[in-house]
C-alpha positions in Angstrom: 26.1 16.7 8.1 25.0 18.4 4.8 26.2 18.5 1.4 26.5 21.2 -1.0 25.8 21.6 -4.0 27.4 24.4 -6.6 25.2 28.0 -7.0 26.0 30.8 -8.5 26.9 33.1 -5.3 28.6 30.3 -3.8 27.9 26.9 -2.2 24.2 25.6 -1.3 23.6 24.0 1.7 21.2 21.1 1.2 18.8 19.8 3.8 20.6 18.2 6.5 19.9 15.0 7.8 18.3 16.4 11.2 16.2 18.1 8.6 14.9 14.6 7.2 14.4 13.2 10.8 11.6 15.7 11.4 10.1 15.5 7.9 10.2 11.5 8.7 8.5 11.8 12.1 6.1 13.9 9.8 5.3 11.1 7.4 4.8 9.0 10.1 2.5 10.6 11.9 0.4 11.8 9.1 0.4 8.2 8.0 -0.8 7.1 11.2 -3.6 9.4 11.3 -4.9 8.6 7.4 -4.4 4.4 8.8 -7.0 5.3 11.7 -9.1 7.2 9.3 -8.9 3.8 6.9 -6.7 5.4 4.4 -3.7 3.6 3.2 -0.9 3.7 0.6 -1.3 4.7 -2.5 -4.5 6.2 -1.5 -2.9 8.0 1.3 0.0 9.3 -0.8 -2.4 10.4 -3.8 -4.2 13.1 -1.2 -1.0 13.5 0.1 0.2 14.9 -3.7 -2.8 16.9 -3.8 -1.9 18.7 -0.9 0.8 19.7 -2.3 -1.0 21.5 -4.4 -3.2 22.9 -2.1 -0.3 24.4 -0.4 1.1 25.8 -4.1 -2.4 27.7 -3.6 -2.3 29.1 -0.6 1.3 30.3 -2.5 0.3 31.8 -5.4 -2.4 33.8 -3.2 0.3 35.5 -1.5 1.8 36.5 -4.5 -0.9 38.0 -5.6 -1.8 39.8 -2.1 2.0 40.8 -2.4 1.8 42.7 -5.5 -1.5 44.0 -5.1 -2.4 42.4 -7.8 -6.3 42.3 -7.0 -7.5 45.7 -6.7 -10.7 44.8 -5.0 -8.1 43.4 -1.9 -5.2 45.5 -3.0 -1.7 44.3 -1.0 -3.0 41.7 1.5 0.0 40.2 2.2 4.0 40.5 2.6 6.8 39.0 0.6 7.4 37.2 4.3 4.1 35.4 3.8 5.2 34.7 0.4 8.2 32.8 2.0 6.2 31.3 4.7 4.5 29.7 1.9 6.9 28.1 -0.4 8.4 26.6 3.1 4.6 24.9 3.3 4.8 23.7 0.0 8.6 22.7 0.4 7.5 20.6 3.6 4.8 19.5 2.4 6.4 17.9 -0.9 9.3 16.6 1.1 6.4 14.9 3.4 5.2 13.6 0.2 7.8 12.3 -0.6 9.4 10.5 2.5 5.5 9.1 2.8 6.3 7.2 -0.4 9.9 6.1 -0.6 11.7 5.1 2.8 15.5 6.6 1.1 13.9 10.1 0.1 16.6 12.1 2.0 19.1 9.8 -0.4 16.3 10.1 -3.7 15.9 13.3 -3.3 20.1 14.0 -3.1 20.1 12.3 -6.4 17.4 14.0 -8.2 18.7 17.5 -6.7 22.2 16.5 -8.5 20.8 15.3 -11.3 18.2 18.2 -11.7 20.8 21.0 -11.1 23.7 19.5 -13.8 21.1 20.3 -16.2 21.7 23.9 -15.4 24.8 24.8 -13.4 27.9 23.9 -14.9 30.3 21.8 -13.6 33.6 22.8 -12.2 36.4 22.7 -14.4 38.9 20.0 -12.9 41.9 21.4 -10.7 45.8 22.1 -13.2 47.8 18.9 -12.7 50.4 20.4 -10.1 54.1 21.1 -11.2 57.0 20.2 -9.3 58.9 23.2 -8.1 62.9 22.7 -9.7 65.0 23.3 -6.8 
């Protein structure tokens, strides 16, 4: 099931909960790894941050390949590998995340709602509706 939130074109569709299954199988597999490695919460979840920025990197690179924005490598990339790189550092921030709170999917709902009513305004109610006279 997903939810959806209000947009401007029409409704958004949210990540679903299959969605959060596979970024949970994530979290626990990367926090397997950094355990055998001798790495454990918070220290775990700080690199885990960081590589979030990493990814924002990798990111921004693309942008700038996109545009051509460094002559001496002129267009080195699409917009596709743009958006092959926000969904890293999507992923990876939702791994973050469901690394350090067990009710991300349900944290990050909230936020998302709480987050977006700062900038897309609400609905206004449904009229009251009137009895047709007969």
């Amino acid at each position: 099931m997903t939810e959806q939130l209000r947009g401007g074109d029409g409704p958004v569709e949210a990540a679903g909960s299959a969605d959060w299954e596979t970024v949970r199988a994530l979290a626990a597999r990367f926090e397997a790894a950094a355990a055998e490695r001798g790495v454990v919460p918070p220290q775990s979840h700080v690199l885990q941050v960081l590589k979030i920025g990493e990814e924002f990197g990798e990111a921004a690179q693309a942008v700038i390949g996109a545009t051509g924005s460094n002559p001496r490598k002129g267009r080195s990339h699409s917009w596709e590998d743009v958006h092959d790189e926000v969904c890293d550092v999507i992923i990876t921030g939702m791994v973050a995340l469901a690394r350090m709170r067990p009710d991300a999917a349900a944290y990050f709902s909230s936020q998302l709602t709480l987050k977006a009513g700062r900038f897309l305004p609400v609905p206004p109610p449904a009229p009251p509706l009137r009895e047709d006279p007969a």
